[in-house]
N, CA, C and O atoms as a GROMACS GRO file, in nm:
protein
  488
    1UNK      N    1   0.084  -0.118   0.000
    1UNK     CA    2   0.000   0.000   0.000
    1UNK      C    3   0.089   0.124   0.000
    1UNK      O    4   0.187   0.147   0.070
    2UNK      N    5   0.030   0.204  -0.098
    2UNK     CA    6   0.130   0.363  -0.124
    2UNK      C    7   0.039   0.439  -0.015
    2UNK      O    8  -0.083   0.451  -0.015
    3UNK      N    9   0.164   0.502   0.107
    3UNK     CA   10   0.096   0.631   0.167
    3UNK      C   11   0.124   0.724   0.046
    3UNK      O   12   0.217   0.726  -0.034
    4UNK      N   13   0.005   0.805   0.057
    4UNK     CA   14  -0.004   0.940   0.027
    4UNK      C   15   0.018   1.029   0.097
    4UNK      O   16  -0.028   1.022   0.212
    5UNK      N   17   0.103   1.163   0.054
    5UNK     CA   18   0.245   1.250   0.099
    5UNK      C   19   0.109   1.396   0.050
    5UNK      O   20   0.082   1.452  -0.056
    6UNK      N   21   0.057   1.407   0.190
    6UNK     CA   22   0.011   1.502   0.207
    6UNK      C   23   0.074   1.630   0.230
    6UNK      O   24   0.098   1.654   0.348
    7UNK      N   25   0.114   1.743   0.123
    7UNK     CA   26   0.224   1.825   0.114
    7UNK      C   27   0.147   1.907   0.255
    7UNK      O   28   0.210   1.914   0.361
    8UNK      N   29   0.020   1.961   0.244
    8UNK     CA   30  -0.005   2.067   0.340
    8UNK      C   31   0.021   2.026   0.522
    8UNK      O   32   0.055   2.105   0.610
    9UNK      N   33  -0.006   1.886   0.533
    9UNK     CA   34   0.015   1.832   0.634
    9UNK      C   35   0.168   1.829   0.699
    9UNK      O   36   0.203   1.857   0.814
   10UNK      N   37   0.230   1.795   0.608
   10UNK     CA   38   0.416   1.827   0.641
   10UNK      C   39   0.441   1.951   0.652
   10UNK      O   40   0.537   1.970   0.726
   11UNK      N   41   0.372   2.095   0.588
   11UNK     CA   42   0.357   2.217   0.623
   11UNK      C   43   0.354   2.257   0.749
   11UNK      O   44   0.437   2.327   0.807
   12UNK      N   45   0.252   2.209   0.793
   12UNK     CA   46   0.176   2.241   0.912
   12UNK      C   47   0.277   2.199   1.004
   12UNK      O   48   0.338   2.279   1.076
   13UNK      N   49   0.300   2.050   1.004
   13UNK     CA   50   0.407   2.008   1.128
   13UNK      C   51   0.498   2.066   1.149
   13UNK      O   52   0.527   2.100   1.263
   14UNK      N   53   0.592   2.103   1.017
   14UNK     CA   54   0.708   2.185   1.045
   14UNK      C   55   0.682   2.356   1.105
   14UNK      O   56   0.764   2.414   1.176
   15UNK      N   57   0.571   2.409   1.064
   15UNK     CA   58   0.529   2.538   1.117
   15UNK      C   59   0.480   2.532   1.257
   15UNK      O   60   0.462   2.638   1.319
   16UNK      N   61   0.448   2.374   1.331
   16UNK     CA   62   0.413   2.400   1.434
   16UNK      C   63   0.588   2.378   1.510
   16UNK      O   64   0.623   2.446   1.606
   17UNK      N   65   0.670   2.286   1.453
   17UNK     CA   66   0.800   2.273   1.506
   17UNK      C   67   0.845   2.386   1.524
   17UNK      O   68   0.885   2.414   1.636
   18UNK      N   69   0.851   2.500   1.403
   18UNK     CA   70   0.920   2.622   1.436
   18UNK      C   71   0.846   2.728   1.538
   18UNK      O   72   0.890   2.836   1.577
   19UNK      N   73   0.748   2.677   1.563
   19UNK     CA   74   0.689   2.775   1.662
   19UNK      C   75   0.722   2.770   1.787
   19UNK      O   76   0.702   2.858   1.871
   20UNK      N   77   0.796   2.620   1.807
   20UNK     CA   78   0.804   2.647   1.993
   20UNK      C   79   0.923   2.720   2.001
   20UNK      O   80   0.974   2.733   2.112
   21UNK      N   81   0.973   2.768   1.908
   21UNK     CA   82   1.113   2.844   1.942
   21UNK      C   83   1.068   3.001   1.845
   21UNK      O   84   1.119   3.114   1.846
   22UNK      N   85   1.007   2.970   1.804
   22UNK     CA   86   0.989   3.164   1.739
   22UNK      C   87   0.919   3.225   1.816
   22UNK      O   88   0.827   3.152   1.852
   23UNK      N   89   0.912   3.352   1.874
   23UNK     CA   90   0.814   3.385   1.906
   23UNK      C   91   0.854   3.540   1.927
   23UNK      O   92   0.965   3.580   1.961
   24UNK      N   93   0.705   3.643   1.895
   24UNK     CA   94   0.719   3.774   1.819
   24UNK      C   95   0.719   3.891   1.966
   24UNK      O   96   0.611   3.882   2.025
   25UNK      N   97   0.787   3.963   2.013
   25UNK     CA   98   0.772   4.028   2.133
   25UNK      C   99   0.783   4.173   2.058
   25UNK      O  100   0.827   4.193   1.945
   26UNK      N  101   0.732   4.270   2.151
   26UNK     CA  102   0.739   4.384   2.118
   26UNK      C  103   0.888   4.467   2.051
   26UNK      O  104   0.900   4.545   1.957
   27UNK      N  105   0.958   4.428   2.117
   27UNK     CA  106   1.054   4.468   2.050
   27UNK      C  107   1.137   4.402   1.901
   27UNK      O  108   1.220   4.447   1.821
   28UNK      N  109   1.062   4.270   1.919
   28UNK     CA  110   1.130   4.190   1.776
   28UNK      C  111   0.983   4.127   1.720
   28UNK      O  112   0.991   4.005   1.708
   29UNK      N  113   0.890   4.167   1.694
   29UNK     CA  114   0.793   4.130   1.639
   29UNK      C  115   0.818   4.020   1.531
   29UNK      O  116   0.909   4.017   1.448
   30UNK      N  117   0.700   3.915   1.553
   30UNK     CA  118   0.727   3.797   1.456
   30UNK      C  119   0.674   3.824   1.293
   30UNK      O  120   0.557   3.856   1.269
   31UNK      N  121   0.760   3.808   1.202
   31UNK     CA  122   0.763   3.851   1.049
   31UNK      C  123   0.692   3.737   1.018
   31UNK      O  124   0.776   3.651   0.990
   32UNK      N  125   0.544   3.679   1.005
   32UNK     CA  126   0.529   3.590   0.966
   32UNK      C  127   0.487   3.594   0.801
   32UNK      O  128   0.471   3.699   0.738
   33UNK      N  129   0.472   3.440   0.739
   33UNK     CA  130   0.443   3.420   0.596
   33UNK      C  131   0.376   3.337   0.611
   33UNK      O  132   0.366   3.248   0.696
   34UNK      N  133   0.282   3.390   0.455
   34UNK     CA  134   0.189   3.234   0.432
   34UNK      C  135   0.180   3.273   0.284
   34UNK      O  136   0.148   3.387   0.250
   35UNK      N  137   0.214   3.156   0.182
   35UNK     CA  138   0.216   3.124   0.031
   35UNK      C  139   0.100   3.032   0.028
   35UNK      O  140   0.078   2.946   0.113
   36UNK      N  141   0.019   3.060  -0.092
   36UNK     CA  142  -0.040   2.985  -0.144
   36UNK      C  143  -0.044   2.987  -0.277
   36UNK      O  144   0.031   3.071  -0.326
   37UNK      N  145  -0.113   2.914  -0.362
   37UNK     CA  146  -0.067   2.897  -0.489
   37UNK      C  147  -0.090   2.994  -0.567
   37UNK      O  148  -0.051   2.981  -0.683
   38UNK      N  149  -0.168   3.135  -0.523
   38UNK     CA  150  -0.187   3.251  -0.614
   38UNK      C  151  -0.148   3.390  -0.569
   38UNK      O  152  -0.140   3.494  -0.635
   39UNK      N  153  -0.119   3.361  -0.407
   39UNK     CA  154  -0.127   3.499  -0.362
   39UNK      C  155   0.008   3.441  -0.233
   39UNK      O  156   0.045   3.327  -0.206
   40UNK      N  157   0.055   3.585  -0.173
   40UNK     CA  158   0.156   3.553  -0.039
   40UNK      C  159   0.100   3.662   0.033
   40UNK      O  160   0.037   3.762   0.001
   41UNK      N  161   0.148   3.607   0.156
   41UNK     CA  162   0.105   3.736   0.272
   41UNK      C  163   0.208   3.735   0.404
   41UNK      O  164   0.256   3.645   0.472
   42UNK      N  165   0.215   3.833   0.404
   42UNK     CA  166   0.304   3.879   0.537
   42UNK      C  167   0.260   3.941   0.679
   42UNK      O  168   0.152   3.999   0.661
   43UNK      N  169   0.289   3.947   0.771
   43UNK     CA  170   0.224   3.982   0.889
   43UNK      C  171   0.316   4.037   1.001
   43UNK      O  172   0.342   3.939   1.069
   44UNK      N  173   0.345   4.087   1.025
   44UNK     CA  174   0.384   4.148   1.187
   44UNK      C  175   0.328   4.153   1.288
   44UNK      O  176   0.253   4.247   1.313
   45UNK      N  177   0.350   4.047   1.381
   45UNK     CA  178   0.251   4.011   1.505
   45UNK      C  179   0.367   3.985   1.620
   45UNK      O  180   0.472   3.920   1.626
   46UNK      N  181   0.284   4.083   1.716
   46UNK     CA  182   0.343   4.048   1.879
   46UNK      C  183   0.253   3.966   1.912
   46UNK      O  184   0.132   3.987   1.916
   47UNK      N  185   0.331   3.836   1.946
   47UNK     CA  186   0.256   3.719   2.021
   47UNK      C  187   0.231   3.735   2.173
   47UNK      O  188   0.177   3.654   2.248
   48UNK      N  189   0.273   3.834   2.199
   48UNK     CA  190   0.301   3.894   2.382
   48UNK      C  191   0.139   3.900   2.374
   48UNK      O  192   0.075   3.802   2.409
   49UNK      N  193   0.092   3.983   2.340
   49UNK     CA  194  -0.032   4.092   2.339
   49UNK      C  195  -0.140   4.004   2.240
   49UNK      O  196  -0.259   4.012   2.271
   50UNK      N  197  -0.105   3.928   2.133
   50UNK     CA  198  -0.155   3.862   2.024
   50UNK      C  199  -0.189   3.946   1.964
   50UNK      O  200  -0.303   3.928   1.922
   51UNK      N  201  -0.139   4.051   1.930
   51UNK     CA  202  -0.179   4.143   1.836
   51UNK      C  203  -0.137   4.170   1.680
   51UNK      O  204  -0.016   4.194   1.691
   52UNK      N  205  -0.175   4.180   1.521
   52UNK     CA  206  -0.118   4.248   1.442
   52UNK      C  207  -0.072   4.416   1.440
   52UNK      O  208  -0.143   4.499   1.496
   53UNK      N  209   0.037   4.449   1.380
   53UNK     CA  210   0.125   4.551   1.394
   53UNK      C  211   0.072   4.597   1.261
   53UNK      O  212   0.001   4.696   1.243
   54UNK      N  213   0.127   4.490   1.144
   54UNK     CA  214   0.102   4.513   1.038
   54UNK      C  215   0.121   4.413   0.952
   54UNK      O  216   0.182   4.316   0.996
   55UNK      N  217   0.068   4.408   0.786
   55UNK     CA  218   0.044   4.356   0.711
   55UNK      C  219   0.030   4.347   0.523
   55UNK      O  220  -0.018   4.445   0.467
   56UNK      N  221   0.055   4.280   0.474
   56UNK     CA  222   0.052   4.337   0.359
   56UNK      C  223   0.029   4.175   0.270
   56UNK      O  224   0.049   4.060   0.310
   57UNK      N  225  -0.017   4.222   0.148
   57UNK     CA  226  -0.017   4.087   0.081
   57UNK      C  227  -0.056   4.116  -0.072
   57UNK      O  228  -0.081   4.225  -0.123
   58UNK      N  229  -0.055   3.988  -0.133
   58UNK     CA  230  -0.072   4.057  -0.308
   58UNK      C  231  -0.239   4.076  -0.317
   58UNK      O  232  -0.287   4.066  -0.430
   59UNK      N  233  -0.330   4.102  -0.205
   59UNK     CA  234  -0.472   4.124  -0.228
   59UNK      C  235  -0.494   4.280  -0.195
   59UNK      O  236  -0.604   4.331  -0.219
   60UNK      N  237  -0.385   4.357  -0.136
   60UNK     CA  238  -0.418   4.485  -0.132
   60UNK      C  239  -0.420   4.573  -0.239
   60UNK      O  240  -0.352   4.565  -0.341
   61UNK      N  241  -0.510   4.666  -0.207
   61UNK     CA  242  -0.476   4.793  -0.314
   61UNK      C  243  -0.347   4.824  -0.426
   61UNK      O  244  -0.337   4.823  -0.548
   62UNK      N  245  -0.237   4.856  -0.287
   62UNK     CA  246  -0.127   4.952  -0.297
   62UNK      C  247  -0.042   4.788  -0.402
   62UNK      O  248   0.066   4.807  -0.459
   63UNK      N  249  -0.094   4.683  -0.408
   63UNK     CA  250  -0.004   4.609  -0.443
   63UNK      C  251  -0.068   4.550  -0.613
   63UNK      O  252  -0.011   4.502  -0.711
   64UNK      N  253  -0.203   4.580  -0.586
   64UNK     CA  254  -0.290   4.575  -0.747
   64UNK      C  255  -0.262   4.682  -0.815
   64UNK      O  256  -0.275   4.667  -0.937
   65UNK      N  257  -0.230   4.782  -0.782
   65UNK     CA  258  -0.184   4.931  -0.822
   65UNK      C  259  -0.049   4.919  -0.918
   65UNK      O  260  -0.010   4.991  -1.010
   66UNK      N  261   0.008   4.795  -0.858
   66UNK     CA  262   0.130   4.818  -0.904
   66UNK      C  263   0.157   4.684  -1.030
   66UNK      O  264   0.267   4.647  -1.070
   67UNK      N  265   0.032   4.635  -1.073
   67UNK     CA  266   0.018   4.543  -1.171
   67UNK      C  267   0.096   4.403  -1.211
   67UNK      O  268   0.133   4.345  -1.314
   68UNK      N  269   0.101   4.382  -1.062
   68UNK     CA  270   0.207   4.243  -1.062
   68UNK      C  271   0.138   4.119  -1.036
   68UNK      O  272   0.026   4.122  -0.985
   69UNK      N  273   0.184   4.033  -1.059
   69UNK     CA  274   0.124   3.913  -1.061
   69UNK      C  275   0.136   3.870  -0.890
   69UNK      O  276   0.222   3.919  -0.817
   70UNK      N  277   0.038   3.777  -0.847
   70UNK     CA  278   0.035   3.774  -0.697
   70UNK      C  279   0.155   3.595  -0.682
   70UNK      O  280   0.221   3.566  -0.583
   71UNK      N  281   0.148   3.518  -0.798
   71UNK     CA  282   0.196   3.404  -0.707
   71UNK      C  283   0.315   3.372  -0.841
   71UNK      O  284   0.312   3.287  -0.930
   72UNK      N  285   0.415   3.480  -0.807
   72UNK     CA  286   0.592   3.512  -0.871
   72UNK      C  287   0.686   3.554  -0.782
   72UNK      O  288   0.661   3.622  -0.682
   73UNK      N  289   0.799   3.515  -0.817
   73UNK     CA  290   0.893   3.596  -0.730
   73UNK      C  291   0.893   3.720  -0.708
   73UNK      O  292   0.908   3.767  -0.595
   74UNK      N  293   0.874   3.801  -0.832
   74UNK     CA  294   0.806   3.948  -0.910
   74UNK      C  295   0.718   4.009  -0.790
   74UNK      O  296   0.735   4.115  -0.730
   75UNK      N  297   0.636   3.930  -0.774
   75UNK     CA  298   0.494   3.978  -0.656
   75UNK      C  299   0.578   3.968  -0.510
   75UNK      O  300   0.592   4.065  -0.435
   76UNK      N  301   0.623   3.860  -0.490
   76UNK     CA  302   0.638   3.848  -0.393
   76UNK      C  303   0.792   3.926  -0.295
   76UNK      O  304   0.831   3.902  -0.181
   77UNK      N  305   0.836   4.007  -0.382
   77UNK     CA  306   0.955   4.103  -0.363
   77UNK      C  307   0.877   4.227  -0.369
   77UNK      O  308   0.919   4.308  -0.287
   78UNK      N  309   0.774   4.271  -0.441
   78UNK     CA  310   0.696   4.372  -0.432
   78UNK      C  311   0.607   4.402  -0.283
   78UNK      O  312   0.579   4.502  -0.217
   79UNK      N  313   0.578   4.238  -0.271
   79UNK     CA  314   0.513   4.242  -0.124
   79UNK      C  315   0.605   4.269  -0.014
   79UNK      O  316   0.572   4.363   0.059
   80UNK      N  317   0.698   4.217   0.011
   80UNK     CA  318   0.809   4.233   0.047
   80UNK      C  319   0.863   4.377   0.109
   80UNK      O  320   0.913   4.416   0.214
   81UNK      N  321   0.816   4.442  -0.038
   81UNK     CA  322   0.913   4.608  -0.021
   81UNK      C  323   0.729   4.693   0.053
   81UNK      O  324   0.758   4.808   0.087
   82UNK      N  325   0.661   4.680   0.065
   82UNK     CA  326   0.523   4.744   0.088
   82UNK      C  327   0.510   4.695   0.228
   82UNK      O  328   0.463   4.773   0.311
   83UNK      N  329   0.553   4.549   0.273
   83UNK     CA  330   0.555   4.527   0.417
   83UNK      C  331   0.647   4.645   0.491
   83UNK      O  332   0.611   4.739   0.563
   84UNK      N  333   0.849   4.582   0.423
   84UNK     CA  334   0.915   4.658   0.501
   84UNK      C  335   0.875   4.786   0.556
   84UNK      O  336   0.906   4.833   0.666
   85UNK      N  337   0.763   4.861   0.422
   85UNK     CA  338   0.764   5.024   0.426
   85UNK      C  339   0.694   5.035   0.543
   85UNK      O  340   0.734   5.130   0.611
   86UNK      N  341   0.552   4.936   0.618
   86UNK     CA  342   0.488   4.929   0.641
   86UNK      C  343   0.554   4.972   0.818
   86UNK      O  344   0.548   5.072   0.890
   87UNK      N  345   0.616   4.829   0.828
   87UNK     CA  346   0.650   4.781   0.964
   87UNK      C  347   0.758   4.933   0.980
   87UNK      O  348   0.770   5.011   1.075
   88UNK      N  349   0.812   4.933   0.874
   88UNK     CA  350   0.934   5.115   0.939
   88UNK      C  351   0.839   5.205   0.974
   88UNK      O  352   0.890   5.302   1.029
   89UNK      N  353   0.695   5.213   0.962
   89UNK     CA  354   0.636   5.352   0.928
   89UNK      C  355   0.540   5.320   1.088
   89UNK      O  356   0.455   5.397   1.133
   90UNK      N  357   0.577   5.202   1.146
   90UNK     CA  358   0.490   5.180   1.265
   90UNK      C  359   0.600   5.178   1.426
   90UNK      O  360   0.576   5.142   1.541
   91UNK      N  361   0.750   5.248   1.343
   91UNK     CA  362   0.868   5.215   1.427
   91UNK      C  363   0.958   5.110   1.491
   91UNK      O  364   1.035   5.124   1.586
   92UNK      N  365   0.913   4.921   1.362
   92UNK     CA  366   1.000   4.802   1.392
   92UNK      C  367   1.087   4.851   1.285
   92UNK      O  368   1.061   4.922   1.188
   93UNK      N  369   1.243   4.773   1.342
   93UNK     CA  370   1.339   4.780   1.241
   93UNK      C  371   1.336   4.603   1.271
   93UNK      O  372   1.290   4.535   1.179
   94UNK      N  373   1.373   4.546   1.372
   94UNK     CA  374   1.384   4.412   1.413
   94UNK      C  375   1.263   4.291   1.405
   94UNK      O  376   1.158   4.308   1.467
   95UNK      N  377   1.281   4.200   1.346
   95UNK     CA  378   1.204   4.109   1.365
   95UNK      C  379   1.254   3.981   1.323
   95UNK      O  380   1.344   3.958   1.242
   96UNK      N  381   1.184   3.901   1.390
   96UNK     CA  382   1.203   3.730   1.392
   96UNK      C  383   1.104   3.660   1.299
   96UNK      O  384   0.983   3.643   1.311
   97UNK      N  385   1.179   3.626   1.214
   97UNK     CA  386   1.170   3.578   1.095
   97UNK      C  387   1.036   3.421   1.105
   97UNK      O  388   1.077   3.323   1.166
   98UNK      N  389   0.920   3.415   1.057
   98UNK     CA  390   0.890   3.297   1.043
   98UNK      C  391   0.840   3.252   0.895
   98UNK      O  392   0.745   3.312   0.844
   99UNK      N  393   0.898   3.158   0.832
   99UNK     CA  394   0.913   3.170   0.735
   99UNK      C  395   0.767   3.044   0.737
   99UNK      O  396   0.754   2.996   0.624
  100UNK      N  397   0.685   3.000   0.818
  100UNK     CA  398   0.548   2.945   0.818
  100UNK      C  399   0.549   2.788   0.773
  100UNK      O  400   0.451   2.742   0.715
  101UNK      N  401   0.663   2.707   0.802
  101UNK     CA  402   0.694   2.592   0.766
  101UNK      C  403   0.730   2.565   0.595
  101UNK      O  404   0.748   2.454   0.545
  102UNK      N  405   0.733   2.628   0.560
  102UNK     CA  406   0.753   2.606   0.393
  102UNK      C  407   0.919   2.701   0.370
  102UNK      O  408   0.949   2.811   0.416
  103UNK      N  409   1.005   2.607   0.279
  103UNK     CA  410   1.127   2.590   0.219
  103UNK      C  411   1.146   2.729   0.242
  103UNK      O  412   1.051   2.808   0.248
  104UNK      N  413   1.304   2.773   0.260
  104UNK     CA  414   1.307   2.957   0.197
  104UNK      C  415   1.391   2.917   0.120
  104UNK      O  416   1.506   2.879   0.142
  105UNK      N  417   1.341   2.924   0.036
  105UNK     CA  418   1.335   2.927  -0.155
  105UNK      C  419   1.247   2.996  -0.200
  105UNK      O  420   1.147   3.022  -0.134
  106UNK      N  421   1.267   3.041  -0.327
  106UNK     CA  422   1.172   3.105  -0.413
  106UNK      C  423   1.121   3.238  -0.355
  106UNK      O  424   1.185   3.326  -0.297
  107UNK      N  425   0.981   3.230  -0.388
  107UNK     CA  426   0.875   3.298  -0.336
  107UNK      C  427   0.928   3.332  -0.203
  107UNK      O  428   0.966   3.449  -0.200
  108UNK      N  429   0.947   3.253  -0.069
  108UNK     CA  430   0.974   3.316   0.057
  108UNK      C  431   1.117   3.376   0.064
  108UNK      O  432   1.149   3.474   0.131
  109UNK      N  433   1.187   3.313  -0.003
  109UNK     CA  434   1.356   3.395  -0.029
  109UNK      C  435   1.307   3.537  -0.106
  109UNK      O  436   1.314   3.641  -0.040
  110UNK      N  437   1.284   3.540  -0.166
  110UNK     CA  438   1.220   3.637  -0.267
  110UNK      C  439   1.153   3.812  -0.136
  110UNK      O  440   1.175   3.933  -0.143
  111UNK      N  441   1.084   3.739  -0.053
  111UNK     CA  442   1.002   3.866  -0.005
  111UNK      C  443   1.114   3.873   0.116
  111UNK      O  444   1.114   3.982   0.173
  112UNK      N  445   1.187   3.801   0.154
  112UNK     CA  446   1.232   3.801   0.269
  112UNK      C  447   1.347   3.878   0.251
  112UNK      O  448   1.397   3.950   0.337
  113UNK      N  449   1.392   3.858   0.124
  113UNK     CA  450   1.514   3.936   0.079
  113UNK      C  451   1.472   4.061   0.035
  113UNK      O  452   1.562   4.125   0.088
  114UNK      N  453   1.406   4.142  -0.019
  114UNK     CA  454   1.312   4.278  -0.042
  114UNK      C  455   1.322   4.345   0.070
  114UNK      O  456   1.366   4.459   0.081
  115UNK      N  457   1.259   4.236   0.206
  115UNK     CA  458   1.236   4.313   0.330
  115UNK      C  459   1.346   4.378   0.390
  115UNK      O  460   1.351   4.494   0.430
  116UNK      N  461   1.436   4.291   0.393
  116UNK     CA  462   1.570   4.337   0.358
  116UNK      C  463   1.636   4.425   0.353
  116UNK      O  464   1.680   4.494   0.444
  117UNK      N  465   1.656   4.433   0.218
  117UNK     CA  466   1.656   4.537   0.158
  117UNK      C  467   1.637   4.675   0.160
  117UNK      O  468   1.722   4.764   0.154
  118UNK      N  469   1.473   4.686   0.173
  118UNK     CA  470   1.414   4.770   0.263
  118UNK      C  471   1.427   4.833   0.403
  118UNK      O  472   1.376   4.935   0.448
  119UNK      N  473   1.490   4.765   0.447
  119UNK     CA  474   1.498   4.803   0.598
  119UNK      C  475   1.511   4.696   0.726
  119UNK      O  476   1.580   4.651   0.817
  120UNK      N  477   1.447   4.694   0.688
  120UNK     CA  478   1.396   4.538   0.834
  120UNK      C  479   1.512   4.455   0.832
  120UNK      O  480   1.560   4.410   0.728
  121UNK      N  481   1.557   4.434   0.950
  121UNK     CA  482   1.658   4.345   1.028
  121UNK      C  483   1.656   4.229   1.061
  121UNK      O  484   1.639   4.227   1.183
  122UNK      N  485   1.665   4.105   1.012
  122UNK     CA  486   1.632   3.963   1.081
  122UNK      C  487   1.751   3.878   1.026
  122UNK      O  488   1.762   3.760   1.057
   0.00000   0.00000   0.00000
């Protein structure tokens, strides 16, 4: 008998593995990600408080404005540079990286390196 290799399920486990050691405090707020097959999204959350800081993803405005495709490297460096602007303009430079159980390759190398770029420290 063939098991079947439930990709989202190995997701999940590894995102819950990285969680007992990430975690987002006021001063290093957690950079989280989530990819799916058309769109990415980013988040800035203090887990202290459980609160969002901030956010951005290829479903906003400021990111349809800018006529990019939502599930490319292209999009996802665009998202990237609209977070960083985001989280500087709310006074984080620092944050702890969760890259949401999925590879940093591609798409998550892609925004993580933008953020970068941009500003943000991790």
């Amino acid at each position: 008998m063939i098991k079947r290799i439930d990709r989202q399920a190995i997701r999940r486990k590894k995102h819950k593995r990285v969680r007992k050691t990430v975690f987002g405090t006021a001063d290093r707020p957690r950079f989280a990600v989530f990819r799916s097959l058309n769109h990415i999204y980013a988040q800035l959350i203090n887990d202290e408080l459980g609160v969002t800081l901030a956010a951005a993803s290829t479903l906003d405005a400021d990111f349809k404005a800018s006529g990019e495709s939502g599930g490319n490297v292209a999009g996802a460096q665009k998202v990237g540079e609209l977070f960083a602007e985001r989280a500087l303009e709310k006074g984080v430079k620092q944050v702890v990286f969760d890259r949401g159980g999925n590879i940093y390759h591609g798409r998550i190398a892609a925004l993580a390196q933008s953020a970068r770029e941009a500003g943000l420290e991790f």
